[in-house]
PDB file with SEQRES, HELIX, SHEET and CRYST1 records, atoms N, CA, C and O in Angstrom:
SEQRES   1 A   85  UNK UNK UNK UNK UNK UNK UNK UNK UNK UNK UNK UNK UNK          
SEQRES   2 A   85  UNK UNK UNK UNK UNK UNK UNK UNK UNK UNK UNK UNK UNK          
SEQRES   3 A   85  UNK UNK UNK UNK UNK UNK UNK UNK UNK UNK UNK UNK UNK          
SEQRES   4 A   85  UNK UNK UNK UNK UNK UNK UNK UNK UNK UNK UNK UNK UNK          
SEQRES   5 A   85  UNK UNK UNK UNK UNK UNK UNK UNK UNK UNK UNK UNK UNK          
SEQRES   6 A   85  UNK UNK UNK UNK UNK UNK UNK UNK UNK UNK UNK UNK UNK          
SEQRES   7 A   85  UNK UNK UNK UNK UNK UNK UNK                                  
HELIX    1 AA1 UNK A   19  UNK A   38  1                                  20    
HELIX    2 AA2 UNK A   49  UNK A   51  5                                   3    
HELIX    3 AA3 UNK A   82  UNK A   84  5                                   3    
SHEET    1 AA1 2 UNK A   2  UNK A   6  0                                        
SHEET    2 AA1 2 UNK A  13  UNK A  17 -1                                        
SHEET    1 AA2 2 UNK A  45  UNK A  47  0                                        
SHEET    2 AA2 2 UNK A  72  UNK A  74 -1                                        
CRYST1    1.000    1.000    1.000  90.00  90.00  90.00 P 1           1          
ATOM      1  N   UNK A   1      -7.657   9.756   5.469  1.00  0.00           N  
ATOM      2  CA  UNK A   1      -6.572   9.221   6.247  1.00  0.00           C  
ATOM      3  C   UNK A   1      -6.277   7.802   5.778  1.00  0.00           C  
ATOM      4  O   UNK A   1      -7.189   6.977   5.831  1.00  0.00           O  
ATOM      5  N   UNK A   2      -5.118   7.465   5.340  1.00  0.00           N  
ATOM      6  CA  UNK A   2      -4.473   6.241   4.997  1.00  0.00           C  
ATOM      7  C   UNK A   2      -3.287   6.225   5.856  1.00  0.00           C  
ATOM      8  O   UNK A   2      -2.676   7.279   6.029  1.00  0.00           O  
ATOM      9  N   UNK A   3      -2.850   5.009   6.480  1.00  0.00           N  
ATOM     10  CA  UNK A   3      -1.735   5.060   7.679  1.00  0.00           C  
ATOM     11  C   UNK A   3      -1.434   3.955   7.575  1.00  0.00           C  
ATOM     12  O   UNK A   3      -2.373   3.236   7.916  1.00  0.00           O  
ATOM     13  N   UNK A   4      -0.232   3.193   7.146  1.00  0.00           N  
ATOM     14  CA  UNK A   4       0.441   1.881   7.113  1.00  0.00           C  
ATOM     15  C   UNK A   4       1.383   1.982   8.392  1.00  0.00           C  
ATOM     16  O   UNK A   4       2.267   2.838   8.395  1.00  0.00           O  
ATOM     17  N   UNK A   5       1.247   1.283   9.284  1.00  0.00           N  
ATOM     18  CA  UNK A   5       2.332   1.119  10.094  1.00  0.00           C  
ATOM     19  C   UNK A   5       2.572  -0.473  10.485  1.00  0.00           C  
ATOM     20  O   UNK A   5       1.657  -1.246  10.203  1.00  0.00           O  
ATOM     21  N   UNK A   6       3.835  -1.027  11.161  1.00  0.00           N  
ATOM     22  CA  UNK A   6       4.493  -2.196  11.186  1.00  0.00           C  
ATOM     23  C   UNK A   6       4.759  -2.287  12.801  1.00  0.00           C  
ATOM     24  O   UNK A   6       5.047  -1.263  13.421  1.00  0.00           O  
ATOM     25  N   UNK A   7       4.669  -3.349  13.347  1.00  0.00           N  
ATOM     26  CA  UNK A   7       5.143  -3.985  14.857  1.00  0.00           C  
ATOM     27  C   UNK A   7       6.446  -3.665  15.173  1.00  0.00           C  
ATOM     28  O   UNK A   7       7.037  -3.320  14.149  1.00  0.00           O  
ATOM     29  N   UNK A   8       7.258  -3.627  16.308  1.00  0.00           N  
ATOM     30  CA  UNK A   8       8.799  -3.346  16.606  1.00  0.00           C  
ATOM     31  C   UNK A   8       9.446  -4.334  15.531  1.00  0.00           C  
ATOM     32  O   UNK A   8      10.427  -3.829  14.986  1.00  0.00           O  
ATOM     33  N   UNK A   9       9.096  -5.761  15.049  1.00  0.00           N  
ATOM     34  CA  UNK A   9       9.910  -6.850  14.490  1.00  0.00           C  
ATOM     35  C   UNK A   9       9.492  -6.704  13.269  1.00  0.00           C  
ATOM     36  O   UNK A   9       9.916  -7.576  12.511  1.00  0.00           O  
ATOM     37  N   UNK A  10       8.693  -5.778  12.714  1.00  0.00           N  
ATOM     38  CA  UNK A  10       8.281  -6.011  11.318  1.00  0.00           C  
ATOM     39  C   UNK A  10       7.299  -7.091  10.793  1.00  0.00           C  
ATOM     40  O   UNK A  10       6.858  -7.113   9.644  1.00  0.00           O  
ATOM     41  N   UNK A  11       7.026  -7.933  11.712  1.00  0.00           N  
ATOM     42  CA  UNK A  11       5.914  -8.690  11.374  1.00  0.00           C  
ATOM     43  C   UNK A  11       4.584  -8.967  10.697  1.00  0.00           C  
ATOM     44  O   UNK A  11       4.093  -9.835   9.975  1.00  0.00           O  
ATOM     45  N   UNK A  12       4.161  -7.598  11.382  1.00  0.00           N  
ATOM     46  CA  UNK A  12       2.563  -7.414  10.775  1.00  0.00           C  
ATOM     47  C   UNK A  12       2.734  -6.448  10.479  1.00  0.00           C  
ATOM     48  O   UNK A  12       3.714  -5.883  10.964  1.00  0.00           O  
ATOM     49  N   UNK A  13       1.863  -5.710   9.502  1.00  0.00           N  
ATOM     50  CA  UNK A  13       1.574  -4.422   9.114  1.00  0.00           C  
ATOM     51  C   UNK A  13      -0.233  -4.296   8.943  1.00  0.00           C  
ATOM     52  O   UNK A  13      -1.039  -4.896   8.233  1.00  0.00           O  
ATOM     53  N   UNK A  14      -0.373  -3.113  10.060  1.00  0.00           N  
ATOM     54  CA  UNK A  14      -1.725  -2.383   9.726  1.00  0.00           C  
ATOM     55  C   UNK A  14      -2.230  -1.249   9.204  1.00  0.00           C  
ATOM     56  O   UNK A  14      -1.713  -0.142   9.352  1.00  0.00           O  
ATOM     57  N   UNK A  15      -3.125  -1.451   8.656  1.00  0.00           N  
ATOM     58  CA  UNK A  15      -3.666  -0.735   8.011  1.00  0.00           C  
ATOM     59  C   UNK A  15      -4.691   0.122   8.376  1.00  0.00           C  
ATOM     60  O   UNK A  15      -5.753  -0.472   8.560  1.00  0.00           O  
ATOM     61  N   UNK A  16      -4.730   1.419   8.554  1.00  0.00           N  
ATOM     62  CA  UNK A  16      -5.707   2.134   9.007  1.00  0.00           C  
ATOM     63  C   UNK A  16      -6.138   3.069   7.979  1.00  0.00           C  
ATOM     64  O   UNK A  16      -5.367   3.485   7.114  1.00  0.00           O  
ATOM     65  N   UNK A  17      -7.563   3.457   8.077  1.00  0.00           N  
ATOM     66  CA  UNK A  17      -8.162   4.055   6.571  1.00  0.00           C  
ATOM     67  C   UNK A  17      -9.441   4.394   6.964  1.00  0.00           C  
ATOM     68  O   UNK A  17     -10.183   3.628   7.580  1.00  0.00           O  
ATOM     69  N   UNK A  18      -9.768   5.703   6.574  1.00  0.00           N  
ATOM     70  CA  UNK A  18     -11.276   6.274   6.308  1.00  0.00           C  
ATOM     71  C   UNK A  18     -11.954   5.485   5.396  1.00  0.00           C  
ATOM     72  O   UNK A  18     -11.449   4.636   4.662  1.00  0.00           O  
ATOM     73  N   UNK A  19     -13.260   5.838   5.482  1.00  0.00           N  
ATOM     74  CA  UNK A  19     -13.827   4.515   4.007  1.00  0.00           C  
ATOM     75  C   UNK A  19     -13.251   5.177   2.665  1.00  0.00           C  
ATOM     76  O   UNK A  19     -12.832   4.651   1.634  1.00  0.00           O  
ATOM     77  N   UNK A  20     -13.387   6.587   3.067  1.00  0.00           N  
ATOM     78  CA  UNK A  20     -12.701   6.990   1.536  1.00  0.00           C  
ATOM     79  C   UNK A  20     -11.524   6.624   0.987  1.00  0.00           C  
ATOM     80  O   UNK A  20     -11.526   6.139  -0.145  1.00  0.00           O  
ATOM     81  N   UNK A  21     -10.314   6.802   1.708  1.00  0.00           N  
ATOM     82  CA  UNK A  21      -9.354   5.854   1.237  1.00  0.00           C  
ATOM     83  C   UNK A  21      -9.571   4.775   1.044  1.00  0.00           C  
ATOM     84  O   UNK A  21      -9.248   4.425  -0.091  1.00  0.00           O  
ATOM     85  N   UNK A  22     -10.075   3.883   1.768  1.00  0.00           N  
ATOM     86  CA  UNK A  22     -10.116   2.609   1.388  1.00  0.00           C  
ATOM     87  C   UNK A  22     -10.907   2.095   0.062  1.00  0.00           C  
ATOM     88  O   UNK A  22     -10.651   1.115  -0.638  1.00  0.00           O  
ATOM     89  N   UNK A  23     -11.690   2.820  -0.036  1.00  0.00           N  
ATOM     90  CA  UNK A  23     -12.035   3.112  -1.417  1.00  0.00           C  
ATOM     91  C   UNK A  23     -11.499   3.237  -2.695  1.00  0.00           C  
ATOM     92  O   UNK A  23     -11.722   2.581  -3.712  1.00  0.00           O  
ATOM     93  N   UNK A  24     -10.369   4.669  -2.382  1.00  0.00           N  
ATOM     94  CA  UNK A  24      -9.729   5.253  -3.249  1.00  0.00           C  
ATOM     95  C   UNK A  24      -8.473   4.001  -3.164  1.00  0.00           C  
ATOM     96  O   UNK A  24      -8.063   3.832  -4.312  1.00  0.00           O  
ATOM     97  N   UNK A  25      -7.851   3.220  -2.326  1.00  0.00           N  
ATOM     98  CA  UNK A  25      -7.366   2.517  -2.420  1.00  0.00           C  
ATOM     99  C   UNK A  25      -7.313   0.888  -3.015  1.00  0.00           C  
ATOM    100  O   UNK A  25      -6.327   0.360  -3.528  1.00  0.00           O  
ATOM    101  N   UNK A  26      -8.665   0.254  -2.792  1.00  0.00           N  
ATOM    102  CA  UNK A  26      -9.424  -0.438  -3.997  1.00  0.00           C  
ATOM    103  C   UNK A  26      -9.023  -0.465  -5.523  1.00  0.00           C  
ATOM    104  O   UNK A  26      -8.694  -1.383  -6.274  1.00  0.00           O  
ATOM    105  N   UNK A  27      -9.223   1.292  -5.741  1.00  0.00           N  
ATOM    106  CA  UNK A  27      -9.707   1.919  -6.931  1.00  0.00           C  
ATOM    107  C   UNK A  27      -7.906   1.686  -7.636  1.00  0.00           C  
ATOM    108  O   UNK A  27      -7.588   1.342  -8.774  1.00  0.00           O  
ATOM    109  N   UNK A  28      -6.949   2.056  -6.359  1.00  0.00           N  
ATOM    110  CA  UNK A  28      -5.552   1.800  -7.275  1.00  0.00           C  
ATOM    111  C   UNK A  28      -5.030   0.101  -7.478  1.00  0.00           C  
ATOM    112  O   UNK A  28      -4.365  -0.491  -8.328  1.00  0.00           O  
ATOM    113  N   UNK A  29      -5.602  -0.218  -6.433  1.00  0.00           N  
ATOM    114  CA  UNK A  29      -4.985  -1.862  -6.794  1.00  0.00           C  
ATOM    115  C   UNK A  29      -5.771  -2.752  -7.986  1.00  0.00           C  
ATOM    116  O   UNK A  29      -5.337  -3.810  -8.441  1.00  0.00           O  
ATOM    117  N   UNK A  30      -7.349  -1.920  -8.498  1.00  0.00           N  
ATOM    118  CA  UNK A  30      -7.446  -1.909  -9.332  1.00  0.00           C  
ATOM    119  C   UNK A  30      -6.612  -1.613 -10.945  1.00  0.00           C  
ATOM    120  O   UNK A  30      -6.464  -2.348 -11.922  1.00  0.00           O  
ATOM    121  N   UNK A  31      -6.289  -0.543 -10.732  1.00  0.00           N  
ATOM    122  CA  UNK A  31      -5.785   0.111 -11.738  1.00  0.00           C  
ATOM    123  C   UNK A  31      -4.487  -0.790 -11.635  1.00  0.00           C  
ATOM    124  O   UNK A  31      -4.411  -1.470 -12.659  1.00  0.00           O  
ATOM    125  N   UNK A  32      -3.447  -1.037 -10.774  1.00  0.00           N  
ATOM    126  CA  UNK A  32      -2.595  -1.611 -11.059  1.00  0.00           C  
ATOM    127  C   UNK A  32      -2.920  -3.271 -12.080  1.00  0.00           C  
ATOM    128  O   UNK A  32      -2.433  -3.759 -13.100  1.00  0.00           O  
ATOM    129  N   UNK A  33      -3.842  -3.617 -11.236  1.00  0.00           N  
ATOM    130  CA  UNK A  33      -4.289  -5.052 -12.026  1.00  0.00           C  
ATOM    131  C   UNK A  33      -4.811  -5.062 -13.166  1.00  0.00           C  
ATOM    132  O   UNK A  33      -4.650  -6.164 -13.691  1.00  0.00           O  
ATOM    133  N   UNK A  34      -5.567  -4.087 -14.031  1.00  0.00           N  
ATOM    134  CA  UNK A  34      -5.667  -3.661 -15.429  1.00  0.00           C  
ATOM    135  C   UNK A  34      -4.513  -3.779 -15.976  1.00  0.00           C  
ATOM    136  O   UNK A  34      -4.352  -4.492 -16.966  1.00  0.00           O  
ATOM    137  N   UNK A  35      -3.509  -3.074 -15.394  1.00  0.00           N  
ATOM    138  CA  UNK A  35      -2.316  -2.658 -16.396  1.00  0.00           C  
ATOM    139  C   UNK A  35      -1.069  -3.557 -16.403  1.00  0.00           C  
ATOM    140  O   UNK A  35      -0.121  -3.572 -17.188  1.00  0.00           O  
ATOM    141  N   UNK A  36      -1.415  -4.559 -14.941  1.00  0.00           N  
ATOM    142  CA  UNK A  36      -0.414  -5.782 -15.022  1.00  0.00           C  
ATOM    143  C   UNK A  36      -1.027  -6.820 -16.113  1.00  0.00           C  
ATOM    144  O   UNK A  36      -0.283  -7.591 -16.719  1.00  0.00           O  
ATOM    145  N   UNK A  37      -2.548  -6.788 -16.341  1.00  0.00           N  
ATOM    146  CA  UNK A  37      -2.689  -8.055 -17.086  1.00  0.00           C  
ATOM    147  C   UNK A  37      -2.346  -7.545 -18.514  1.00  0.00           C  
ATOM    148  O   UNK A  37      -1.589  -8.202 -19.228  1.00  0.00           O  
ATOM    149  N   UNK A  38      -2.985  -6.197 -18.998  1.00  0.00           N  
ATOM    150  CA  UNK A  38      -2.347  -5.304 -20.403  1.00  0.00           C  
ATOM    151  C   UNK A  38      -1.101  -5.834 -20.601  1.00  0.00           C  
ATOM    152  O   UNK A  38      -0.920  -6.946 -21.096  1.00  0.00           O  
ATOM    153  N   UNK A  39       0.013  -4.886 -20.136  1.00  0.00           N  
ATOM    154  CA  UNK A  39       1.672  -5.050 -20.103  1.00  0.00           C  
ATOM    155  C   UNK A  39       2.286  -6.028 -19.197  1.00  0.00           C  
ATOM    156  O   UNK A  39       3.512  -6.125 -19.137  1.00  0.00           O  
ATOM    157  N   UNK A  40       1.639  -6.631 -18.612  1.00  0.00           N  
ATOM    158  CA  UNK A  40       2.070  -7.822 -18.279  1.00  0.00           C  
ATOM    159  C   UNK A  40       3.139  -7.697 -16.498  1.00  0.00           C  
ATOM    160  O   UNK A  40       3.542  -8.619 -15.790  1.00  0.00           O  
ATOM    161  N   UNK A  41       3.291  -6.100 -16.304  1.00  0.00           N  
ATOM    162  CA  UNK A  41       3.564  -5.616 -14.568  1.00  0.00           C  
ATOM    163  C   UNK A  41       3.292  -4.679 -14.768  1.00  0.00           C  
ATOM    164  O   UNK A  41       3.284  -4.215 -15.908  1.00  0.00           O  
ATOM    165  N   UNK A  42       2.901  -3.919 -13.518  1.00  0.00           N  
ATOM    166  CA  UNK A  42       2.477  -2.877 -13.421  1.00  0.00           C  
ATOM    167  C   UNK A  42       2.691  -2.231 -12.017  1.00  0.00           C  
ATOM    168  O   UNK A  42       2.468  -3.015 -11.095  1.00  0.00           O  
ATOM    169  N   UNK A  43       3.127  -0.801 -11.601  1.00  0.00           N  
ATOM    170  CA  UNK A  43       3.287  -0.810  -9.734  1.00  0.00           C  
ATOM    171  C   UNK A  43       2.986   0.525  -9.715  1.00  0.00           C  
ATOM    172  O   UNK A  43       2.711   1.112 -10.762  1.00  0.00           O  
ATOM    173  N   UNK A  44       3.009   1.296  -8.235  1.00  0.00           N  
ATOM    174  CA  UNK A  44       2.454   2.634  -7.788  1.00  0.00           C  
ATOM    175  C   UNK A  44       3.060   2.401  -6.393  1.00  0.00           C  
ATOM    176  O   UNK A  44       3.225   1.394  -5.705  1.00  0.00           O  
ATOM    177  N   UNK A  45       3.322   3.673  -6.238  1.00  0.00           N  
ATOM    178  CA  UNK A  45       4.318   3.800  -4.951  1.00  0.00           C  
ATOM    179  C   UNK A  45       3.208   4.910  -4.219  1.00  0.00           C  
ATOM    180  O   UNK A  45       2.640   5.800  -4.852  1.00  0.00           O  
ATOM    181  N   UNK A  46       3.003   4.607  -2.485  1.00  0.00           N  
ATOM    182  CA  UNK A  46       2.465   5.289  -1.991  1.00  0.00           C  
ATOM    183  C   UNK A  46       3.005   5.878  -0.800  1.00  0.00           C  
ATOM    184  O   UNK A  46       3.055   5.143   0.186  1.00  0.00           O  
ATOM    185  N   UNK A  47       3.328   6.795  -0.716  1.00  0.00           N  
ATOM    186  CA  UNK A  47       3.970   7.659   0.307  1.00  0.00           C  
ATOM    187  C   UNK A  47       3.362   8.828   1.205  1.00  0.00           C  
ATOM    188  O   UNK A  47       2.331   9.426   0.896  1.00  0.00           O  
ATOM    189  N   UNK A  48       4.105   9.086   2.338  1.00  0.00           N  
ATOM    190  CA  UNK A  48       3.743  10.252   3.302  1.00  0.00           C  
ATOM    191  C   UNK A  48       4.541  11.583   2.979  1.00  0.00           C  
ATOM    192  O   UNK A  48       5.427  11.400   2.144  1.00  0.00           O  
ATOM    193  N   UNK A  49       4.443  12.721   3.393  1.00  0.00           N  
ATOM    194  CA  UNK A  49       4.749  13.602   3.054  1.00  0.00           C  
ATOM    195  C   UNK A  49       5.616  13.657   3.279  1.00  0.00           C  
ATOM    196  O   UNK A  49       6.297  14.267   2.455  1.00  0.00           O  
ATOM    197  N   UNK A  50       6.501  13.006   4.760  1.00  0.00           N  
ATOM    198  CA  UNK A  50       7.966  13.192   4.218  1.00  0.00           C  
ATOM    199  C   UNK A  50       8.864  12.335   3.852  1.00  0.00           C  
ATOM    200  O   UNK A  50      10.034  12.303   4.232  1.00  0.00           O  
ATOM    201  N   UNK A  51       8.192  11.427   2.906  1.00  0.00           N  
ATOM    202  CA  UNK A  51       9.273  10.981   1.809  1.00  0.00           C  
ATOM    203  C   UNK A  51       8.310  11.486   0.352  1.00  0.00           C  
ATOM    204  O   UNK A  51       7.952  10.631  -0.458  1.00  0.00           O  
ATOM    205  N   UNK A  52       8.009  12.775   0.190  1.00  0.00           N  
ATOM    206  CA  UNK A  52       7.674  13.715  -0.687  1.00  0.00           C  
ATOM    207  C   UNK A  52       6.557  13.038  -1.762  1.00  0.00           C  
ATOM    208  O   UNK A  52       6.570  13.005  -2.992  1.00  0.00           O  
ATOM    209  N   UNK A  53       5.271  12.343  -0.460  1.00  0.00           N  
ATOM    210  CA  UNK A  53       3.949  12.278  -1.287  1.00  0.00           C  
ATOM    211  C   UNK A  53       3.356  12.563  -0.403  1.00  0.00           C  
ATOM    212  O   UNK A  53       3.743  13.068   0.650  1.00  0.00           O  
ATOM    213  N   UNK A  54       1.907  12.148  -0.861  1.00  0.00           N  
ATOM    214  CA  UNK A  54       0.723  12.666  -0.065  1.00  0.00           C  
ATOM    215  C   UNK A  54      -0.438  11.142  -0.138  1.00  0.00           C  
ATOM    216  O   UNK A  54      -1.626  11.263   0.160  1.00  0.00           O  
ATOM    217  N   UNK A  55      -0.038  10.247  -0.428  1.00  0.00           N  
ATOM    218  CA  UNK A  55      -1.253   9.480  -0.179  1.00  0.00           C  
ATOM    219  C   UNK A  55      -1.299   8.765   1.340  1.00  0.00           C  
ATOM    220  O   UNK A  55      -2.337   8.318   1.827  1.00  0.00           O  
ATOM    221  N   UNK A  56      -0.228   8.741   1.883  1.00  0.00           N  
ATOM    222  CA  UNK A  56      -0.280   8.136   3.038  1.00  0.00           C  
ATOM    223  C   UNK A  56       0.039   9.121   4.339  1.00  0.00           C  
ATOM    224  O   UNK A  56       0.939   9.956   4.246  1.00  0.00           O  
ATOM    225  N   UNK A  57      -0.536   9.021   5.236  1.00  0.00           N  
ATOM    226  CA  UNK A  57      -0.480   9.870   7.043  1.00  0.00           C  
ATOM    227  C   UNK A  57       0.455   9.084   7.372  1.00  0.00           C  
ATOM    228  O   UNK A  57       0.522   7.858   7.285  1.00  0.00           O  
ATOM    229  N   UNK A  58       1.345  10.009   7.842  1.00  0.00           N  
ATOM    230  CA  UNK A  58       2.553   9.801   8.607  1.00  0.00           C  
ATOM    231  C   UNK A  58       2.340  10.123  10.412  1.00  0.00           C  
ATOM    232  O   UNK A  58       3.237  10.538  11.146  1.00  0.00           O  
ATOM    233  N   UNK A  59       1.378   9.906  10.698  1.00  0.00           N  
ATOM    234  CA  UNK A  59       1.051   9.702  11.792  1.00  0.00           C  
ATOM    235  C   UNK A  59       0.355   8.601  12.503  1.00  0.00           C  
ATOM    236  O   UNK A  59      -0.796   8.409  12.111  1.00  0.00           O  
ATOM    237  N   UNK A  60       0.816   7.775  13.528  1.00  0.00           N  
ATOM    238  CA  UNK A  60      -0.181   6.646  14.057  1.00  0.00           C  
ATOM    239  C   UNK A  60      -0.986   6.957  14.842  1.00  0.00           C  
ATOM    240  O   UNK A  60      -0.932   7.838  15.700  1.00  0.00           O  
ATOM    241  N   UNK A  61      -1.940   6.111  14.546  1.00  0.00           N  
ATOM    242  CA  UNK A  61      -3.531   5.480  15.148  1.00  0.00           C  
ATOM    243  C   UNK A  61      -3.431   5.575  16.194  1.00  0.00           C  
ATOM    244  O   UNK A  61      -4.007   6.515  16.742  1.00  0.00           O  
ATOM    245  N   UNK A  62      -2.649   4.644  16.973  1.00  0.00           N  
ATOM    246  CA  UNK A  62      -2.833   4.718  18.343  1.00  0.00           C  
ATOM    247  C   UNK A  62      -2.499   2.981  18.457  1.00  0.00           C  
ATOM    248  O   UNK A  62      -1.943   2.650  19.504  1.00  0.00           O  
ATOM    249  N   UNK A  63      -2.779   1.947  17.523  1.00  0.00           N  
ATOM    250  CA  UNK A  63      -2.724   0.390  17.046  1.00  0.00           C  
ATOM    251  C   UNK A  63      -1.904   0.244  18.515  1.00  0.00           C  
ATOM    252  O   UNK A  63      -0.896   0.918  18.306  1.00  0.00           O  
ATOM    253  N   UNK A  64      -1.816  -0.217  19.724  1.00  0.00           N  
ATOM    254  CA  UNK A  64      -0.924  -1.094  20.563  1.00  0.00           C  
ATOM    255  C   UNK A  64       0.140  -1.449  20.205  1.00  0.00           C  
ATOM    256  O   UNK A  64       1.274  -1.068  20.496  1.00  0.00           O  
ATOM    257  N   UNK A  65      -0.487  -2.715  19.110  1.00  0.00           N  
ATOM    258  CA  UNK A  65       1.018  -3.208  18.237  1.00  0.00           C  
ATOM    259  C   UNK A  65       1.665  -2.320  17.146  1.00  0.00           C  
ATOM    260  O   UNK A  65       2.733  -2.690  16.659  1.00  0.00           O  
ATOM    261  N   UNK A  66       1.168  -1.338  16.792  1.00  0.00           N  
ATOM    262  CA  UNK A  66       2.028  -0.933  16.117  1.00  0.00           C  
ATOM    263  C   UNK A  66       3.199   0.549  16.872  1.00  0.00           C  
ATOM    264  O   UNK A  66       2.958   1.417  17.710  1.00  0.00           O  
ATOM    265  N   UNK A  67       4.144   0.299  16.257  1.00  0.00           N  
ATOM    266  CA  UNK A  67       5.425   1.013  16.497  1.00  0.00           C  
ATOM    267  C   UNK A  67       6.099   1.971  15.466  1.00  0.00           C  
ATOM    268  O   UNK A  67       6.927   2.823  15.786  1.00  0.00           O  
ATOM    269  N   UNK A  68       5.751   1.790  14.463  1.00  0.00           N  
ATOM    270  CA  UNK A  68       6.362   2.735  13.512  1.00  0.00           C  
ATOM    271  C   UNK A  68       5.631   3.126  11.807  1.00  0.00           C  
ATOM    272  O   UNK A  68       5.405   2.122  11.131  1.00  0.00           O  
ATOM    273  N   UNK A  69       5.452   3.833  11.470  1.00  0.00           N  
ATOM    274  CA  UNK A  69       4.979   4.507  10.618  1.00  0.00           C  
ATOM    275  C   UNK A  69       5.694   3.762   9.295  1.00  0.00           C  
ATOM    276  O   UNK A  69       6.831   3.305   9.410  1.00  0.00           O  
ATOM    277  N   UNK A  70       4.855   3.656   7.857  1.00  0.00           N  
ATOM    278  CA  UNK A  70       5.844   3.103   6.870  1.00  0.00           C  
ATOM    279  C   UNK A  70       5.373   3.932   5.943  1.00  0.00           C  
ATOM    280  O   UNK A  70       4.159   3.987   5.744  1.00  0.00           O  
ATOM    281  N   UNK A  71       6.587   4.997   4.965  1.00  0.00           N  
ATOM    282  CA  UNK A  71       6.449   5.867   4.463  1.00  0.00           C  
ATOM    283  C   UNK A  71       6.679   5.552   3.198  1.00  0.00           C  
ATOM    284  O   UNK A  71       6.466   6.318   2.258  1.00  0.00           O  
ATOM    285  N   UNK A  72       7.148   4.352   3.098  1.00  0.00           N  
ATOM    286  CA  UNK A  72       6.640   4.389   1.771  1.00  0.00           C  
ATOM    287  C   UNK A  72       6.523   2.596   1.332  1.00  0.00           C  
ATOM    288  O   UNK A  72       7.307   1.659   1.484  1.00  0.00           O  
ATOM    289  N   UNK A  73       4.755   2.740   0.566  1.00  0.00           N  
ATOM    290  CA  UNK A  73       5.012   1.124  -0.112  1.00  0.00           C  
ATOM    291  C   UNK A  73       4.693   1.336  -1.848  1.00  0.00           C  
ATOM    292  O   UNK A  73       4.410   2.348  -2.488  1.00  0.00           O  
ATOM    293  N   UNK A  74       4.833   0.258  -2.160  1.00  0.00           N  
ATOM    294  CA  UNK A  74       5.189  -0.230  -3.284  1.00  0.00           C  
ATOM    295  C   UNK A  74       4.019  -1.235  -3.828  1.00  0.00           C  
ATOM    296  O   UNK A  74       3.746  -2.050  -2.947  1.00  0.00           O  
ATOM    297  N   UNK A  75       3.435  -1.376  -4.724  1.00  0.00           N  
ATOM    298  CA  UNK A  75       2.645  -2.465  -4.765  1.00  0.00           C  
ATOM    299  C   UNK A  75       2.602  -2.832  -6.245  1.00  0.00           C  
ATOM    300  O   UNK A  75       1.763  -2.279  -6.956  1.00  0.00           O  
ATOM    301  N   UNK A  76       3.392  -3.665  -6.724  1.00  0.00           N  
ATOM    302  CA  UNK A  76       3.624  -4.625  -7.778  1.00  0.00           C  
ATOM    303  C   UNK A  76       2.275  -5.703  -8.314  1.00  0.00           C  
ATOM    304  O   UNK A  76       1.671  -6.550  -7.655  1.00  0.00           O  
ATOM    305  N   UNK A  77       2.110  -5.322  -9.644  1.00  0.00           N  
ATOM    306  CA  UNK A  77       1.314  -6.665 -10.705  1.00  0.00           C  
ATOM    307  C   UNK A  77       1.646  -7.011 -11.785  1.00  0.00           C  
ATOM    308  O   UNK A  77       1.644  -6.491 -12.901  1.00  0.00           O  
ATOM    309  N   UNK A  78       2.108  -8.479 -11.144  1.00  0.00           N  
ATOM    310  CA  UNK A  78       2.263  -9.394 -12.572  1.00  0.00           C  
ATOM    311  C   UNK A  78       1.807 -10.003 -12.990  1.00  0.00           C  
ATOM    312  O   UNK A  78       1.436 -10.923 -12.261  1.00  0.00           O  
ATOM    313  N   UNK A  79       1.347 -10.108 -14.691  1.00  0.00           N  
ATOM    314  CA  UNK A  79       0.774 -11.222 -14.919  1.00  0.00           C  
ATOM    315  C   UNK A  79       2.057 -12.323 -15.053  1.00  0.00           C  
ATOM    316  O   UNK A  79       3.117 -12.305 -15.680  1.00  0.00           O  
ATOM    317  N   UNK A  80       1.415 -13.284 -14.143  1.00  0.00           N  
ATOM    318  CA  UNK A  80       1.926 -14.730 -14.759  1.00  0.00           C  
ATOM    319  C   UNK A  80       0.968 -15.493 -15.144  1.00  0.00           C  
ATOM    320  O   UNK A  80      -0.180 -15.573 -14.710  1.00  0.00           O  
ATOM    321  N   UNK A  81       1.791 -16.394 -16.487  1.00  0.00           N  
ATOM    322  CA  UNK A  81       1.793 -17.748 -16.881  1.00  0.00           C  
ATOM    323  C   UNK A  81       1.584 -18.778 -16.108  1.00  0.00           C  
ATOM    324  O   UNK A  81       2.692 -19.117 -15.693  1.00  0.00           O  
ATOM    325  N   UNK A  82       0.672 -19.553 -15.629  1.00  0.00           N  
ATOM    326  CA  UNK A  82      -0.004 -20.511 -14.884  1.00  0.00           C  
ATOM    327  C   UNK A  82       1.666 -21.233 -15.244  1.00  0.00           C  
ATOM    328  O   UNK A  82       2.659 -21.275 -14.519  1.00  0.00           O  
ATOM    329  N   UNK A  83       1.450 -21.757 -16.692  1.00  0.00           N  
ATOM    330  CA  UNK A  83       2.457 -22.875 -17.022  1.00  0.00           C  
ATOM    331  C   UNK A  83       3.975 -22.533 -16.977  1.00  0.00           C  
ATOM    332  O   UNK A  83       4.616 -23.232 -17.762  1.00  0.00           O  
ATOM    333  N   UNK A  84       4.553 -21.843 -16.425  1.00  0.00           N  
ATOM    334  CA  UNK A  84       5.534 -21.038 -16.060  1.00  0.00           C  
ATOM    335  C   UNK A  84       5.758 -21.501 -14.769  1.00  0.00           C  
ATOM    336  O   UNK A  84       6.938 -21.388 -14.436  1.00  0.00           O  
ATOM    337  N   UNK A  85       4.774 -22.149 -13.644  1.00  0.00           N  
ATOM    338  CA  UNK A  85       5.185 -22.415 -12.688  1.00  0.00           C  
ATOM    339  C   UNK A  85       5.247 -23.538 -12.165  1.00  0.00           C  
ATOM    340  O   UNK A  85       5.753 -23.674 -11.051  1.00  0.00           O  
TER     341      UNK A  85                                                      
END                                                                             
């Protein structure tokens, strides 16, 4: 079970996760950061089944604050240039 959901205002977003996902989730923000420092960006899109994936539950926890389910994220790596900024 992996479950991203967000507050009525969008504010916060929580995260809910078996250890295995959270694991297996580790394991991709890994992989993204290999391949941003290689090629210099790198991203992976994680979704619920109905926006036609399977890494994320489209069902909530139960969180108080949370209000709505987020079906799909995105998670971007770039390498930057220190001296670039």
């Amino acid at each position: 079970m992996l479950t991203l959901e967000k507050d009525e205002k969008a504010e916060q977003v929580f995260i809910h996760a078996s250890p295995e996902k959270l694991r297996w989730l580790a394991s991709r923000l890994e992989a993204i950061a290999a391949q941003a420092e290689k090629s210099g960006n790198a991203h992976d899109h994680l979704m619920t089944e109905d926006w036609g994936g399977h890494e994320l539950t489209n069902e909530l926890i139960g969180n108080p604050e949370s209000r709505e389910i987020i079906n799909h994220l995105v998670i971007y790596g770039h390498k930057i240039d220190l001296t670039d900024i």
